[in-house]
C-alpha positions in Angstrom: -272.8 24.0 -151.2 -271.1 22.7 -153.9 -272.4 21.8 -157.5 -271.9 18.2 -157.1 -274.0 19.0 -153.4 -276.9 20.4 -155.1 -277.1 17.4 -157.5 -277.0 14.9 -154.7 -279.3 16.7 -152.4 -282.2 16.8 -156.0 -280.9 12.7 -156.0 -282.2 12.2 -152.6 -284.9 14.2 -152.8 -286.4 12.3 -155.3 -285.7 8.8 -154.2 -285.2 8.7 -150.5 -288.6 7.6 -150.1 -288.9 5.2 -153.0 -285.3 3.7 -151.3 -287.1 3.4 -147.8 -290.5 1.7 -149.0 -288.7 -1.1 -151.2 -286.1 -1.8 -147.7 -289.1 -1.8 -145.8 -290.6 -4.8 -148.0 -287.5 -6.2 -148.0 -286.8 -6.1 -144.0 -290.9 -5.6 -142.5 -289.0 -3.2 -140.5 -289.7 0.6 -141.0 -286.5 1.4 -138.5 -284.3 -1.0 -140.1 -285.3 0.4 -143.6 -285.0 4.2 -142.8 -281.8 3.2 -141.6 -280.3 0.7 -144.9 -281.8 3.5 -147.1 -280.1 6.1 -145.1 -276.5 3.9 -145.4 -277.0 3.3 -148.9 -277.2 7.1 -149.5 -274.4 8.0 -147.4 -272.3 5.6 -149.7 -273.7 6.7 -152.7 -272.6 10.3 -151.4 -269.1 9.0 -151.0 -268.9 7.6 -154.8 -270.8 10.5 -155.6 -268.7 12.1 -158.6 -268.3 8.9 -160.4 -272.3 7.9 -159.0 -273.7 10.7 -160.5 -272.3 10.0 -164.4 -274.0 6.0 -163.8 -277.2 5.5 -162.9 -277.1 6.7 -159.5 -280.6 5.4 -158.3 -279.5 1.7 -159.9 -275.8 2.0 -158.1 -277.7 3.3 -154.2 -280.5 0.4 -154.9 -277.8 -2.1 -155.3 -276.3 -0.9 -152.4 -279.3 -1.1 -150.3 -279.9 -5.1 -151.3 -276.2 -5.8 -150.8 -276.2 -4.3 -147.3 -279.3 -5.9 -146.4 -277.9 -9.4 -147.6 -275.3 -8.9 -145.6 -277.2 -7.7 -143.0 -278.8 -11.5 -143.1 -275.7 -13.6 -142.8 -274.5 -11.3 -139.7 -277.9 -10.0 -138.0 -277.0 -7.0 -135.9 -277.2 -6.9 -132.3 -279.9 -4.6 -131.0 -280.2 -3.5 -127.3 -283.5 -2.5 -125.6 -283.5 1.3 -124.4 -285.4 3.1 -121.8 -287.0 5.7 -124.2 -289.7 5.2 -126.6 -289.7 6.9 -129.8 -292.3 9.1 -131.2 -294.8 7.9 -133.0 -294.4 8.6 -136.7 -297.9 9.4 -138.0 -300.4 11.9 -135.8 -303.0 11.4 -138.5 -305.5 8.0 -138.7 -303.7 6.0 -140.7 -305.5 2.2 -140.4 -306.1 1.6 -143.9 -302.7 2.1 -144.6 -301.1 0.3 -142.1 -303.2 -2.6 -143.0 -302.2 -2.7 -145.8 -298.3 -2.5 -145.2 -299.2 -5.5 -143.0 -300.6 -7.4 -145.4 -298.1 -7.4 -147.5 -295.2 -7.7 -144.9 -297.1 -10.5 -143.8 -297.4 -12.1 -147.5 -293.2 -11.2 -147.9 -292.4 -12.8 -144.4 -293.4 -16.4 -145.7 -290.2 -15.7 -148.1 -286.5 -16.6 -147.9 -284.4 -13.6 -147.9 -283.7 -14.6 -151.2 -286.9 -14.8 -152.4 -288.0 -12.0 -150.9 -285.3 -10.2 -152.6 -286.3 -11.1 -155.7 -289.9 -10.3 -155.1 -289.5 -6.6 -154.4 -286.6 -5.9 -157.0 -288.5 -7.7 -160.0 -292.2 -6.4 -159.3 -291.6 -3.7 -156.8 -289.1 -1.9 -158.9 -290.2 -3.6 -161.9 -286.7 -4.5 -162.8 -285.4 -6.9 -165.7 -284.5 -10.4 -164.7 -281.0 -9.7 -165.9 -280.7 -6.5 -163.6 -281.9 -8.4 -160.5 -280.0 -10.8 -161.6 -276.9 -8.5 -161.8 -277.8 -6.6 -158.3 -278.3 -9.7 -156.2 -274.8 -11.8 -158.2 -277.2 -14.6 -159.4 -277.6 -15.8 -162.7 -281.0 -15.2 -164.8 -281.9 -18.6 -164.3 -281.9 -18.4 -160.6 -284.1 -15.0 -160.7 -286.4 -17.1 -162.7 -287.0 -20.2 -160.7 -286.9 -18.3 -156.9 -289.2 -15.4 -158.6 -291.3 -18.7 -159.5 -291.3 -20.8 -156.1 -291.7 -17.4 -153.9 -294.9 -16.4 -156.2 -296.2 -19.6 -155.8 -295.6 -20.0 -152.0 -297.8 -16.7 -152.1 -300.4 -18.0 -154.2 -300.7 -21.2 -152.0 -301.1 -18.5 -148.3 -303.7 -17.7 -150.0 -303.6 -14.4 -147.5 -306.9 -11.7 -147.5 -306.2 -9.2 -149.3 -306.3 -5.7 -147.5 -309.6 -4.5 -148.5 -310.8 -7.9 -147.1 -309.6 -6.9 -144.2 -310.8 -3.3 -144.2 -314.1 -4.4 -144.3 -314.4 -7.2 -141.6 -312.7 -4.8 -139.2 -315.7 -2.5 -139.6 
């Protein structure tokens, strides 16, 4: 391996799974995520020697949202297989799940837009003017669709996980 390898490899280390929990808020779709993060790093491995001297988590999260965008104006085409995958978790994970449904849930009431905006400004807790810049929208537009999507989710009014937690038990 190559110097340039070893800093990529320390790159993903550190932010693969960071990558995949944002696409996963952004799709509800733990397959479709894994894979978009996955893309966005193969690209970002591509570009790496001028990546690496950027901000190389900023340039594979821009990435990510681009290709998911795109992903939305042309959905893919997916077909059925025989074989069932395994199942990712051996361990009891219900609190956790509920929760990832909960907010999945909360997100789905979203435009793509809006959901976009969602996750990049308080998932990532990213300036207006950097979502702004990632998504090729002005500031103004971050402001009002961060605006309308918060207040669609104050008005579902959805139970919060905990809530949820409890009346299962």
């Amino acid at each position: 391996m190559g110097r340039d390898d070893e800093d990529f490899v320390r790159f993903v280390e550190a932010s693969s799974a960071r990558l995949v929990r944002a696409a996963y808020l952004l799709t509800g779709d733990r397959h479709r995520a894994e894979d978009a993060a996955q893309a966005a790093l193969v690209r970002a491995y591509a570009s790496w020697s001028r990546v690496r001297r950027e901000d190389a988590y900023a340039y594979t999260r821009r990435t990510m949202v681009n290709q998911l965008i795109d992903g939305w104006r042309r959905p893919l085409r997916e077909y059925a297989t025989a074989e069932l995958p395994e199942p990712p978790y051996a361990e009891d994970v219900a609190e956790e799940v509920t929760r990832r449904r909960w907010i999945v849930q909360a997100l789905s009431g979203l435009t793509a837009r809006e959901r976009a905006v969602v996750v990049l400004r308080y998932f990532f807790d990213l300036p207006e003017e950097e979502v702004a810049d990632d998504l090729r929208v002005s500031v103004g537009t971050v402001k009002s669709t961060a605006s309308r999507a918060l207040a669609k989710l104050r008005i579902t009014g959805a139970e919060t996980p905990e809530a949820v937690v409890r009346r299962a038990r």
